[in-house]
N, C-alpha and C positions, 0 to 999 in steps of 0.2 A: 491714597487718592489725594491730589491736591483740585483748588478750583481758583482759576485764573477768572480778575474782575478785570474787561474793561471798558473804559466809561469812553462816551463818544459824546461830541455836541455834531447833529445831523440836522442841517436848516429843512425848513417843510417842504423847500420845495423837491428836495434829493430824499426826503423818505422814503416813499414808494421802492424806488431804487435801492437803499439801502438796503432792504431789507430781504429784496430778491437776492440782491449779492452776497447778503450775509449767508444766506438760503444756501446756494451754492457753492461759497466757500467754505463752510464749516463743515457740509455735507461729502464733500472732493478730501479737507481734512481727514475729516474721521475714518474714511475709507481706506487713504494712502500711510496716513504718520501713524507710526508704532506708539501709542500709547494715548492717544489721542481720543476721548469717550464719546465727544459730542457738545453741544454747547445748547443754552438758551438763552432768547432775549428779552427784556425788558424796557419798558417802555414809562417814563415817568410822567404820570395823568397828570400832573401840573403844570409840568413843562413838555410837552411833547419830544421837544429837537434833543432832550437829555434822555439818551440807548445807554443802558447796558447789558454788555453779551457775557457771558459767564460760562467760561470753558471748563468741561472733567478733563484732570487728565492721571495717568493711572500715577506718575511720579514727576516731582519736580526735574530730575535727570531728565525724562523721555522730553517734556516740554526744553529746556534748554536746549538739546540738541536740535529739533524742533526750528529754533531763532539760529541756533550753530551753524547747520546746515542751510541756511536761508530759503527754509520753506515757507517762509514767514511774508515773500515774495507773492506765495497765492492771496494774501490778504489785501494786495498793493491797487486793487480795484474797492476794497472799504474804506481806502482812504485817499480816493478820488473822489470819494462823497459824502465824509465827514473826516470830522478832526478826533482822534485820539484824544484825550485830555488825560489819561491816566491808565496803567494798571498796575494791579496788587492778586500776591500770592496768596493763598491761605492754604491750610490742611485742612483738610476734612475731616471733624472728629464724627460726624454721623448723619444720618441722611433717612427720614422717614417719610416721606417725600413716595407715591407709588409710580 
């Protein structure tokens, strides 16, 4: 399992929205893309406008193909309403987490 960080600056007035799109994007994701777990997001209490969404995915492969295949296209309405600023891979060494 790997887990995709990425980090968004989203002004207040496009939150709302963000977060329905995020909603249905990640949801249409996980359904469609092969390896694709689900995601959640994060919200930073200090700065509001700073998301980040945090995708499972079962291997670094299935996620590249993923951007390969340019399904990366269904995302292209979360970034009608924020700006990307970053993302980072990791592995998952464990997860206890219910």
């Amino acid at each position: 399992m790997i887990r995709i960080i990425y980090n968004w600056k989203v002004e207040s007035k496009n939150l709302e929205s963000f977060i329905k799109v995020w909603k249905k994007t990640t949801t249409e994701i996980h359904k469609t893309v092969k390896g694709a777990r689900g995601s959640f997001m994060l919200q930073n209490a200090k700065e509001p406008t700073k998301i980040k969404t945090i995708a499972r995915w079962d291997s670094l492969d299935d996620w590249k193909k993923f951007w390969h295949d340019n399904n990366h296209n269904q995302m292209q309405s979360m970034h009608d309403l924020g700006e990307r600023t970053s993302v980072e891979q990791f592995k998952e060494i464990d997860d206890f987490t219910k």
